[in-house]
VOGU-3710 file (C-alpha; in Angstrom, 3 decimals, decimal comma):
1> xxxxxxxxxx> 0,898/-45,070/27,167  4,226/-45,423/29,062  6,514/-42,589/30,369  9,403/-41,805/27,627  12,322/-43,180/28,887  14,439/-40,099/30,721  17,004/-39,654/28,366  15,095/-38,562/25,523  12,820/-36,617/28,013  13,451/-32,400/26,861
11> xxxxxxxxxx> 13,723/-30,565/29,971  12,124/-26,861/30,605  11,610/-25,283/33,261  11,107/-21,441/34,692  12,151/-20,413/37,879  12,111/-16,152/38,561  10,592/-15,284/35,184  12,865/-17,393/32,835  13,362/-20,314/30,514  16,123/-22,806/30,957
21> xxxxxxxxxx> 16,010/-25,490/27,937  18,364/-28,019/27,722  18,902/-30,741/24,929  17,840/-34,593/24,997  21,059/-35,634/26,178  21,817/-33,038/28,612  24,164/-30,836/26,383  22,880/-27,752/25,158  23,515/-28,969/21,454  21,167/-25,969/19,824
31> xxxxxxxxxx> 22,676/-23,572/21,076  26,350/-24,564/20,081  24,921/-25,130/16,359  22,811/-21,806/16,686  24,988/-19,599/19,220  22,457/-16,567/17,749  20,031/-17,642/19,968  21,795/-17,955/23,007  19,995/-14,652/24,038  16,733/-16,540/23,729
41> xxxxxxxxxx> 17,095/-18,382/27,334  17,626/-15,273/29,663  14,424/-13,815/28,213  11,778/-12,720/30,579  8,537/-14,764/30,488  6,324/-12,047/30,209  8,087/-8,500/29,056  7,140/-5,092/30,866  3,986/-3,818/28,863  5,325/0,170/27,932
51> xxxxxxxxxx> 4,367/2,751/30,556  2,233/5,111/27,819  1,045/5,244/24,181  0,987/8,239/23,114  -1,106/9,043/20,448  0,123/12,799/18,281  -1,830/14,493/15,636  0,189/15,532/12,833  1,029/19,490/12,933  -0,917/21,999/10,971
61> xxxxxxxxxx> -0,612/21,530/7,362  -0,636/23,080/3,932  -4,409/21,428/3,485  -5,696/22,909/6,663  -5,255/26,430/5,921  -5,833/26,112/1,943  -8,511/23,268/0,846  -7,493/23,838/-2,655  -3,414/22,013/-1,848  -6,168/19,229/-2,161
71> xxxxxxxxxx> -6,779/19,464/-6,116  -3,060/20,026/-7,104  -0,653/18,087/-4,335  -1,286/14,448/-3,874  -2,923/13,815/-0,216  0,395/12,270/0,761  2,770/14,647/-0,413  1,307/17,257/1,552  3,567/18,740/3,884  3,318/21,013/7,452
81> xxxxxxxxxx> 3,106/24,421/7,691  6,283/26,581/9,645  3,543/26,911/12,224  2,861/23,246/12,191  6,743/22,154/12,723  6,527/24,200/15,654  3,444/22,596/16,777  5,158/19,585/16,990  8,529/20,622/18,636  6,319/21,663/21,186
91> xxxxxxxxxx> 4,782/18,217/21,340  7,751/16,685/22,038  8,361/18,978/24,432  5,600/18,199/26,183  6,197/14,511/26,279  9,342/15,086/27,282  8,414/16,693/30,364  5,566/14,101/31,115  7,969/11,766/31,135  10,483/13,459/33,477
101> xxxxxxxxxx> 8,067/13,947/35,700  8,230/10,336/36,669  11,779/10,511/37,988  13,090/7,404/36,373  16,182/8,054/34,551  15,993/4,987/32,625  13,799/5,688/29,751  13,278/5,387/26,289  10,635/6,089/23,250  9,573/4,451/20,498
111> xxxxxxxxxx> 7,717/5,908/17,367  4,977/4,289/14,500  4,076/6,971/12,393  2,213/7,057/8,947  3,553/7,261/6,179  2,286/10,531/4,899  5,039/13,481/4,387  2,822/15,627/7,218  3,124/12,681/9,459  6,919/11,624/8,911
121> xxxxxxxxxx> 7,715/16,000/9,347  5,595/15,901/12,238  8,081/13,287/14,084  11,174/14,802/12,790  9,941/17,968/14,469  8,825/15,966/17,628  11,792/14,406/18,078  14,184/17,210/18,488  13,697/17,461/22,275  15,327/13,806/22,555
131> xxxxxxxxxx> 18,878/12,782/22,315  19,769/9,270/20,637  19,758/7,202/23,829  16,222/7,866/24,650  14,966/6,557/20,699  14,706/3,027/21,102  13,585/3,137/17,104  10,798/3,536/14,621  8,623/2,400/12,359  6,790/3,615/8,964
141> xxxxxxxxxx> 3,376/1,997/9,045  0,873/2,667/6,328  -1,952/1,348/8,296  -1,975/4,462/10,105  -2,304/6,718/6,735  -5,161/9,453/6,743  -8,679/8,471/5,378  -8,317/7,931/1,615  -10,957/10,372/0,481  -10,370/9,563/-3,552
151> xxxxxxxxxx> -7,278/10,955/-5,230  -6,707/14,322/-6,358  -9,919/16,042/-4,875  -11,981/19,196/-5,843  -12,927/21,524/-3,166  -16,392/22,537/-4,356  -17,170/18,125/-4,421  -15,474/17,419/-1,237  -18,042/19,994/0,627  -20,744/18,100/-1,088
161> xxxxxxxxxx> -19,404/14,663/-0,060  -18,434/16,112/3,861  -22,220/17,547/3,754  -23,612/13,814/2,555  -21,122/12,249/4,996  -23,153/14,409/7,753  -26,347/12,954/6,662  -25,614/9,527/6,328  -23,571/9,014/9,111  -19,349/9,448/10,072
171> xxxxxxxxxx> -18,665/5,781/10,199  -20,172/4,009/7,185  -19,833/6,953/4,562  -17,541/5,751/1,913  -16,452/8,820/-0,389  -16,361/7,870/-3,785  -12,397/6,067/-4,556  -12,071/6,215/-1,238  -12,874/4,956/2,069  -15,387/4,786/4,785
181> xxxxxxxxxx> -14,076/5,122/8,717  -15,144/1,594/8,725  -12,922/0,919/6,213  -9,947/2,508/8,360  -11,501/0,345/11,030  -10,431/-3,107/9,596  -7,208/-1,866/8,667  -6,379/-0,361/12,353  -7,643/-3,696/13,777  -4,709/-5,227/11,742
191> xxxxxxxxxx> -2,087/-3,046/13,098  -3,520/-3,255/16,580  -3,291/-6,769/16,256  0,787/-6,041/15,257  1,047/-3,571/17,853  -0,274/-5,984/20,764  2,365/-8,715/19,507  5,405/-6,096/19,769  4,072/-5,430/23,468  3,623/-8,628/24,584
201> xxxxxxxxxx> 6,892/-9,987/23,080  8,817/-6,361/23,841  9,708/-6,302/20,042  10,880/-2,549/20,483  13,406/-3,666/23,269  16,728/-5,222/23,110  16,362/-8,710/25,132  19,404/-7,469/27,627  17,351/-3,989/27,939  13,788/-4,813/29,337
211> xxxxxxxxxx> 14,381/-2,881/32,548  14,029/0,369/30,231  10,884/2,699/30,644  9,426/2,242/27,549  6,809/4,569/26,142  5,181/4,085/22,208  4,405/7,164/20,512  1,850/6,762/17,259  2,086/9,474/15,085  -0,930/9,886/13,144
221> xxxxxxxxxx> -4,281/11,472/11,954  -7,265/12,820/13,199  -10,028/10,085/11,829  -7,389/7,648/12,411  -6,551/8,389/15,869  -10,645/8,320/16,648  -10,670/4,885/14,810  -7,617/3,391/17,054  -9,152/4,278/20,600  -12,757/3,139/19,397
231> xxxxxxxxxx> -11,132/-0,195/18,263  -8,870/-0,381/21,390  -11,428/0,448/24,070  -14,813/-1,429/21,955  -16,342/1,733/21,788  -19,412/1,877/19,777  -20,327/3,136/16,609  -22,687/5,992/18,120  -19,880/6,495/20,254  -17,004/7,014/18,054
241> xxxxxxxxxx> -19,444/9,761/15,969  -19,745/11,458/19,097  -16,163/12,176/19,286  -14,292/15,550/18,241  -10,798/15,362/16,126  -7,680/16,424/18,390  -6,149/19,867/17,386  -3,281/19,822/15,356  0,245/18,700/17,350  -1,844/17,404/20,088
251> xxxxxxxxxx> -2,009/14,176/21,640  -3,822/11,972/23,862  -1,680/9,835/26,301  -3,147/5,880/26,901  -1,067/5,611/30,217  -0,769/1,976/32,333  -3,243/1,696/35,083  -2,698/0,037/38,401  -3,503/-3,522/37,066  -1,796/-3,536/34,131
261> xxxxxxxxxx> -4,199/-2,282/31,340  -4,242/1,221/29,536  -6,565/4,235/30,641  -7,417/7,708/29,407  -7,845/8,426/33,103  -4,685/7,941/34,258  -3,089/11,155/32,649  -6,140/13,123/31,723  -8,685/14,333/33,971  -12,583/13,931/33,279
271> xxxxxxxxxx> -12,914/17,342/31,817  -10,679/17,125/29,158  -12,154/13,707/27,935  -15,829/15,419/28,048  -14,013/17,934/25,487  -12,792/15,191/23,235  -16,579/13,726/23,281  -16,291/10,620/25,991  -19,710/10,343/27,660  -20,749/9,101/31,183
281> xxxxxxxxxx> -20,832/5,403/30,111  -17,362/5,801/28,269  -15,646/7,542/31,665  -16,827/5,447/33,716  -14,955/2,196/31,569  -12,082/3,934/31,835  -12,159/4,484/35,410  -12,500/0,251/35,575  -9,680/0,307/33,174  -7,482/2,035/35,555
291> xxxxxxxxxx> -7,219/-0,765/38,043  -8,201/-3,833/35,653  -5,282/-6,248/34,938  -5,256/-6,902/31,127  -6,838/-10,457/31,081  -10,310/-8,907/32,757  -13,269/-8,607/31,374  -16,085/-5,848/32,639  -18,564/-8,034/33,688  -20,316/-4,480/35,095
301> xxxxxxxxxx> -19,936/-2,229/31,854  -22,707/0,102/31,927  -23,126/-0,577/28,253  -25,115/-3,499/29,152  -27,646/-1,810/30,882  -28,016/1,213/28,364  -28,728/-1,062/25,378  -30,766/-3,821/26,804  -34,192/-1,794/27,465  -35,826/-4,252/29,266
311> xxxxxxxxxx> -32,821/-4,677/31,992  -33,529/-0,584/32,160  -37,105/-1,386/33,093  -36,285/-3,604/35,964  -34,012/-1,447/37,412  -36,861/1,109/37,757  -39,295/-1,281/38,607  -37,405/-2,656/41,342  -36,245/0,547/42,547  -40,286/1,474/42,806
321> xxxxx> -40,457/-1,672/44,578  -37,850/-1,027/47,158  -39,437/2,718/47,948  -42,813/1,363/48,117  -41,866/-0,853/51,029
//
């Protein structure tokens, strides 16, 4: 097939990390029609990926120091504690000063956060510390509710169901009206899936703003939190049932590594992760994530090697081999 004739050939082109588009006829007819997306053109190619996300336990609540809020107070409408509010102040203290310990001036947060009255108190408390210029926004997103263990719930059955949970296993136990951590699985793979397109497309950041430090802050639950870093790091089942819930108002910080992807590593040291219930094989993925650029794949995950026995029995054999020489 013949070359279109050059007049009705659209131009594009992107020189320093932006898009120039023209019209057929060399006038830039779209955007006089459509002046709202003038902005469109001066966009960056690919936008800055946010420095950290931050991932905050709700504060203490009324249901962790009395079980029996459970039976009486919808699992929603269950508020913090005095004790937890200041939990959380403190949190946001502490981002705070993560945060100004990088020196850059130019910085801003943004906030997901269930939708659960513990949750939503939890960020109003967190967010004291910060002035308006440094929220970039927020966002109310179900997906990250708390396990739905059944509706109003009676504290005598619950220990029964926690005790059968126990025996036949963290992830797959569904509690009767309720759900499974599987079940909170799919659901957090949909909102990972949203969360992914608002980084790669800078959703949180005003087009004329992309030079801004961005960190996203994910207020949440325990189970859920567990769930999200399982899905976002392919953690295993037997992993993610190895893992221990964060105290209340504390967090766990996903920070950029030196290629571009997130790691645990980069803000916490190895000790604290052993704590939360990451094993040798799980540390030493996110020491590759530190320096992997986001389009890698592991082709050396030690996973491989601890599932496949046989690969495990020529290692040893060829080990023997190499010490019998």
């Amino acid at each position: 097939m013949g070359a279109l004739p050059l007049q009705l050939a659209t131009r594009i082109e992107c020189c320093h990390g932006h898009h120039h588009i023209k019209g057929t006829n060399g006038n830039n007819n779209d955007s006089q029609r459509f002046p709202e997306k003038n902005h469109v053109r001066s966009v960056e190619c690919i936008p800055p990926r946010p420095k950290r996300i931050i991932l905050v336990r709700h504060g203490e609540s009324q249901g962790n120091v009395d079980e029996s809020v459970y039976a009486r107070v919808p699992d929603p409408k269950i508020g913090l504690t005095s004790k937890g509010k200041a939990q959380s102040e403190e949190c946001g203290r502490r981002i705070n000063d993560i945060i100004q310990k990088d020196g850059d001036h130019n910085w801003q947060l943004y906030f997901y956060v269930s939708p659960y009255r513990r949750t939503l108190e939890t960020l109003q408390s967190l967010a004291r510390p910060f002035p308006r210029h440094r929220i970039a926004g927020f966002r109310e997103e179900p997906r990250l509710r708390e396990q739905d263990f059944g509706n109003f719930q009676n504290r005598e059955k619950m220990r029964v169901e926690k005790a059968m949970r126990q025996l036949y296993g963290r992830f797959f136990y569904r509690f009767p009206n309720g759900e499974s951590a599987a079940d909170v699985y799919d659901r957090i793979t949909g909102f990972r899936e949203t969360l992914r397109a608002d980084i790669n497309i800078g959703r949180f950041q005003p087009p004329a703003e992309r030079h801004v430090d961005m960190s996203l802050v994910i207020v949440s639950h325990g189970l859920t939190i567990r769930v999200f870093l399982m899905r976002w790091f392919k953690w295993t089942v037997a992993q993610f049932e190895g893992l221990h819930n964060l105290h209340n108002g504390n967090m766990l910080v996903m920070e950029r590594g030196y290629g571009g992807r997130y790691s645990l590593l980069m803000h916490h040291d190895e000790k604290e992760l052993r704590r939360f219930g990451l094993t040798d094989e799980m540390l030493i993925d996110q020491e590759w994530h530190k320096y992997a650029r986001p389009a890698d794949l592991n082709y050396d995950c030690p996973m491989v090697n601890s599932f496949f026995p046989h690969l495990n029995e020529e290692e040893t054999c060829n080990t023997g081999e190499q010490l019998s020489r």
